[in-house]
N, CA, C and O of each residue as an XYZ file, in Angstrom:
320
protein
N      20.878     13.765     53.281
C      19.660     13.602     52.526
C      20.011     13.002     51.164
O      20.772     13.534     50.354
N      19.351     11.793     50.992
C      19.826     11.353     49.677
C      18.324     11.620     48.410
O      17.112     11.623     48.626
N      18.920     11.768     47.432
C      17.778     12.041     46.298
C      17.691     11.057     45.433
O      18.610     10.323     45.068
N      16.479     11.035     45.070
C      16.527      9.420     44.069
C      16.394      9.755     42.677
O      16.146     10.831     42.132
N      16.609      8.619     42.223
C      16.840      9.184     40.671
C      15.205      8.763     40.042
O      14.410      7.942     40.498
N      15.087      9.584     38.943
C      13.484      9.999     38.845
C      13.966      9.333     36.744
O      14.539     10.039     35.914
N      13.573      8.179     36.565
C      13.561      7.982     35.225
C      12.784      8.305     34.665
O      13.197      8.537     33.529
N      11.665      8.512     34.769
C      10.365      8.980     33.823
C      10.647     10.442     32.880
O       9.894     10.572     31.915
N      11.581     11.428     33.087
C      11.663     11.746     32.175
C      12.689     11.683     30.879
O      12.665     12.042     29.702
N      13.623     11.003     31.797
C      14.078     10.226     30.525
C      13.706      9.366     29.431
O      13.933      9.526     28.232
N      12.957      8.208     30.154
C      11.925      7.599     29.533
C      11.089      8.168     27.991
O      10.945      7.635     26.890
N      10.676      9.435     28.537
C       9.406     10.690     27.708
C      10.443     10.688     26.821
O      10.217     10.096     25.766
N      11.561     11.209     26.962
C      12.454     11.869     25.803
C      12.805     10.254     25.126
O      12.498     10.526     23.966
N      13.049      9.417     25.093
C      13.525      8.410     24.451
C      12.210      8.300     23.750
O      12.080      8.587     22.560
N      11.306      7.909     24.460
C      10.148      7.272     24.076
C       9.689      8.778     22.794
O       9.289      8.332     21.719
N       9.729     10.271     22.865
C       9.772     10.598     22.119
C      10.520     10.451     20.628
O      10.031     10.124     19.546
N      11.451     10.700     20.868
C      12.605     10.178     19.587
C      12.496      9.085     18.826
O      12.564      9.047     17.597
N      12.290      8.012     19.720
C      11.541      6.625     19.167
C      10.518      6.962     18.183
O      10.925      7.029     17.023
N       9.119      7.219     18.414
C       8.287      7.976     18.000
C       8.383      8.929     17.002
O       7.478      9.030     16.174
N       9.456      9.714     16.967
C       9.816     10.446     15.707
C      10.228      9.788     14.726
O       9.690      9.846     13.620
N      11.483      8.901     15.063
C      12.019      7.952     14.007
C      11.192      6.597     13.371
O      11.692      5.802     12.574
N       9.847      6.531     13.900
C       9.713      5.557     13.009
C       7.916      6.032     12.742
O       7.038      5.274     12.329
N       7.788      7.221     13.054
C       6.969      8.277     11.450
C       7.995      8.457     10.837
O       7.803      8.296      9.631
N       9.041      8.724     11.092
C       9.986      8.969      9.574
C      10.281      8.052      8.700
O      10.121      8.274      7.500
N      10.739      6.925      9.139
C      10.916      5.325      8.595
C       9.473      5.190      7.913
O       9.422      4.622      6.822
N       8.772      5.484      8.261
C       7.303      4.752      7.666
C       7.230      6.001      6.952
O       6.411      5.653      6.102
N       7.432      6.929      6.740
C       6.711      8.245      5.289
C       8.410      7.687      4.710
O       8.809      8.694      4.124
N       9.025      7.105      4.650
C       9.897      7.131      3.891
C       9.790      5.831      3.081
O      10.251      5.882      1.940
N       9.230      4.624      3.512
C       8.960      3.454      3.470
C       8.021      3.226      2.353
O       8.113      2.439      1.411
N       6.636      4.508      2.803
C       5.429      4.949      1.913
C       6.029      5.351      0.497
O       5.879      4.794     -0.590
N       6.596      6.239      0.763
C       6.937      7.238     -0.587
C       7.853      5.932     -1.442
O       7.353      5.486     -2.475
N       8.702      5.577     -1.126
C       9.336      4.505     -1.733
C       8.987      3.178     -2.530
O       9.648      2.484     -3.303
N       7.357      3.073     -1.916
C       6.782      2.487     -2.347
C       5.582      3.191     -3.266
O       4.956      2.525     -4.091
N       5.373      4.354     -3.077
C       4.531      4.753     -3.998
C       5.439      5.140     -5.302
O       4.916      5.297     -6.406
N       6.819      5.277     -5.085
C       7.684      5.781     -6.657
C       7.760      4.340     -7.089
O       7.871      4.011     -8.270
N       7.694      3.479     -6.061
C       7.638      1.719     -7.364
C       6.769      1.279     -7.748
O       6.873      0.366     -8.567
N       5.571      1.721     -7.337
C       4.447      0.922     -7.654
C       3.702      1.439     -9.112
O       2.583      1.114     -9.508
N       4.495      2.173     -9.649
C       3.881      3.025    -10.749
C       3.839      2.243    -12.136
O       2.908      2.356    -12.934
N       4.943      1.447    -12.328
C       5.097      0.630    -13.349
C       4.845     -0.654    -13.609
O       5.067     -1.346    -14.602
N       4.145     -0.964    -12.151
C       3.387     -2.726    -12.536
C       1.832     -2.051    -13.236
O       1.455     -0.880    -13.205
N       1.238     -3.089    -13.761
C      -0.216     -3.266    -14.281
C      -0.915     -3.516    -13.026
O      -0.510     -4.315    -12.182
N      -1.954     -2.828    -12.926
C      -3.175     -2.951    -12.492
C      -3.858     -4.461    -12.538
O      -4.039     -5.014    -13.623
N      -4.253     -5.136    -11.190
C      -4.763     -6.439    -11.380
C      -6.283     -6.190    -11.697
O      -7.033     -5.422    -11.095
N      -6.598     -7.040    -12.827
C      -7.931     -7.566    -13.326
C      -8.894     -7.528    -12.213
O      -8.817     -8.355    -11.304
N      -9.974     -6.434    -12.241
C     -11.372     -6.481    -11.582
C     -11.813     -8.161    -11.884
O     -11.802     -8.750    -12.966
N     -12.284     -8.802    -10.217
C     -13.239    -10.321    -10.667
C     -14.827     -9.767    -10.469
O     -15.277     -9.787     -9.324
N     -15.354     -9.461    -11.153
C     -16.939     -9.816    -11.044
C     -17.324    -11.542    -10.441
O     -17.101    -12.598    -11.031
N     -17.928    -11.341     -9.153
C     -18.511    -12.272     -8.797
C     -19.799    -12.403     -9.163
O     -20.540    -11.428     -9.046
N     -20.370    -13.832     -9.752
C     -21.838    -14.123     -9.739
C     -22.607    -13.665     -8.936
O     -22.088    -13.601     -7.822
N     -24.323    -13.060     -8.998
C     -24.897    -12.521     -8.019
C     -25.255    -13.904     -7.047
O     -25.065    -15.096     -7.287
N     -25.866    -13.209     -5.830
C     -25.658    -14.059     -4.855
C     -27.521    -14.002     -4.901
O     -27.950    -12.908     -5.271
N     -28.550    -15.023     -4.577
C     -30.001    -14.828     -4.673
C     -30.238    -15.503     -3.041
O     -30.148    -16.706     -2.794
N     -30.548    -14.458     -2.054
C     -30.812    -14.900     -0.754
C     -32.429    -15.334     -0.632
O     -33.346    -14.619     -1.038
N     -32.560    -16.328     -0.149
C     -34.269    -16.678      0.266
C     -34.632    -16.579      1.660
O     -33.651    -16.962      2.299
N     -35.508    -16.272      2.389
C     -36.151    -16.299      3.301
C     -37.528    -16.678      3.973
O     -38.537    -15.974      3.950
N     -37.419    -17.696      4.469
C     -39.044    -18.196      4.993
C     -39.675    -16.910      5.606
O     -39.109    -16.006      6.221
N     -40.679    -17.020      5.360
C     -41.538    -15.311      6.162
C     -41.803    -16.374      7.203
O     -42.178    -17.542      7.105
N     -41.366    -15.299      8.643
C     -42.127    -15.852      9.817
C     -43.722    -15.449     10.256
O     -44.643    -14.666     10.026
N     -43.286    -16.660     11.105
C     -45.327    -16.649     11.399
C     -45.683    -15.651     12.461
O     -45.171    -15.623     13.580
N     -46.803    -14.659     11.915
C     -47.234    -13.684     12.684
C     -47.268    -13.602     14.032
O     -48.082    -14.412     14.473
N     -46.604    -12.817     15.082
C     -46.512    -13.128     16.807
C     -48.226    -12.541     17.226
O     -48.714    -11.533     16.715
N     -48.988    -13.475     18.308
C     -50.156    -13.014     18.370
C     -49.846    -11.821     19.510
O     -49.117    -12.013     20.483
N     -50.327    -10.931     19.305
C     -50.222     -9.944     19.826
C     -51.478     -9.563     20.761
O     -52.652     -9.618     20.395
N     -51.090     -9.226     21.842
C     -52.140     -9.368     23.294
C     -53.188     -8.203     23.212
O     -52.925     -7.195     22.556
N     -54.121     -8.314     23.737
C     -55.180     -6.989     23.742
C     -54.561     -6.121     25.344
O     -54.285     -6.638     26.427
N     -54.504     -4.624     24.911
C     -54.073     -3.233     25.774
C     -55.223     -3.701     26.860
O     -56.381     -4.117     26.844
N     -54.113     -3.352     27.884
C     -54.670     -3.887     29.631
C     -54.922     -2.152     30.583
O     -54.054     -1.303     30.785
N     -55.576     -2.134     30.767
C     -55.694     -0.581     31.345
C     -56.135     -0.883     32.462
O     -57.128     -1.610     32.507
N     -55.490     -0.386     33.749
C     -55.951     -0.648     34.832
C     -55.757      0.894     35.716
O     -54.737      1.566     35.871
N     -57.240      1.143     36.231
C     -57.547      2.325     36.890
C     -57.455      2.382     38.108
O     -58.001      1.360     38.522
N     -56.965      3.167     39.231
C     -57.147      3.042     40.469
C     -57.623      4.218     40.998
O     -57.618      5.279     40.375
N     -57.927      4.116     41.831
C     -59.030      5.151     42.746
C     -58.349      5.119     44.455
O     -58.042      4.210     45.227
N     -58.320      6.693     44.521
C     -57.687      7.230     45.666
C     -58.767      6.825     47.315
O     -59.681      7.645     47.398
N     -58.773      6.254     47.965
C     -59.362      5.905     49.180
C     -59.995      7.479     49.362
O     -59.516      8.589     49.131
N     -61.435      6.974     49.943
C     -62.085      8.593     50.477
C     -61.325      8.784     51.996
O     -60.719      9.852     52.077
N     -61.271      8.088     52.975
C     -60.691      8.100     53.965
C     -58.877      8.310     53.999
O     -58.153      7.566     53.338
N     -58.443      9.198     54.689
C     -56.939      9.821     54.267
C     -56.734      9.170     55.727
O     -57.569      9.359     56.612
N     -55.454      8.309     55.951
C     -54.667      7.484     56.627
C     -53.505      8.505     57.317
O     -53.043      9.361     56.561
N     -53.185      8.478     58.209
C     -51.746      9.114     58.598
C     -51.271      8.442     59.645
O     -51.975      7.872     60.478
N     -50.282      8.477     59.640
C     -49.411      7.212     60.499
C     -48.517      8.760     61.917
O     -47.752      8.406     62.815
């Protein structure tokens, strides 16, 4: 009887570790960059000119008159 080799959980465990090491790389990456960023100046707010949008008013849709339609049950009852 031969047994086969089953990679998937090897896979999990790599693919975990992977995964650990680069949240660590990146909060280390962060912080490193938040202890440098302390001593540049702040860039200048731009106020942009206001913007004045126009719009043609559209033309009123004619709107149909309510259709009511009544029906009435046959006096004579049918059975098949």
């Amino acid at each position: 009887m031969t047994k086969t080799f089953n990679i998937t959980p090897v896979l999990d465990h790599v693919g975990g570790a992977l995964s650990l090491a680069v949240m660590a790389g990146l909060t280390l990456a962060g912080a490193a960059a938040y202890a440098s960023g302390h001593d540049k100046p702040s860039a200048p707010i731009v106020q942009l000119p206001p913007v004045v949008v126009t719009v043609k008013r559209a033309e009123p849709i004619a709107q149909l008159p309510a259709v009511i339609v009544v029906a009435k049950r046959s006096a004579s009852d049918i059975s098949a």
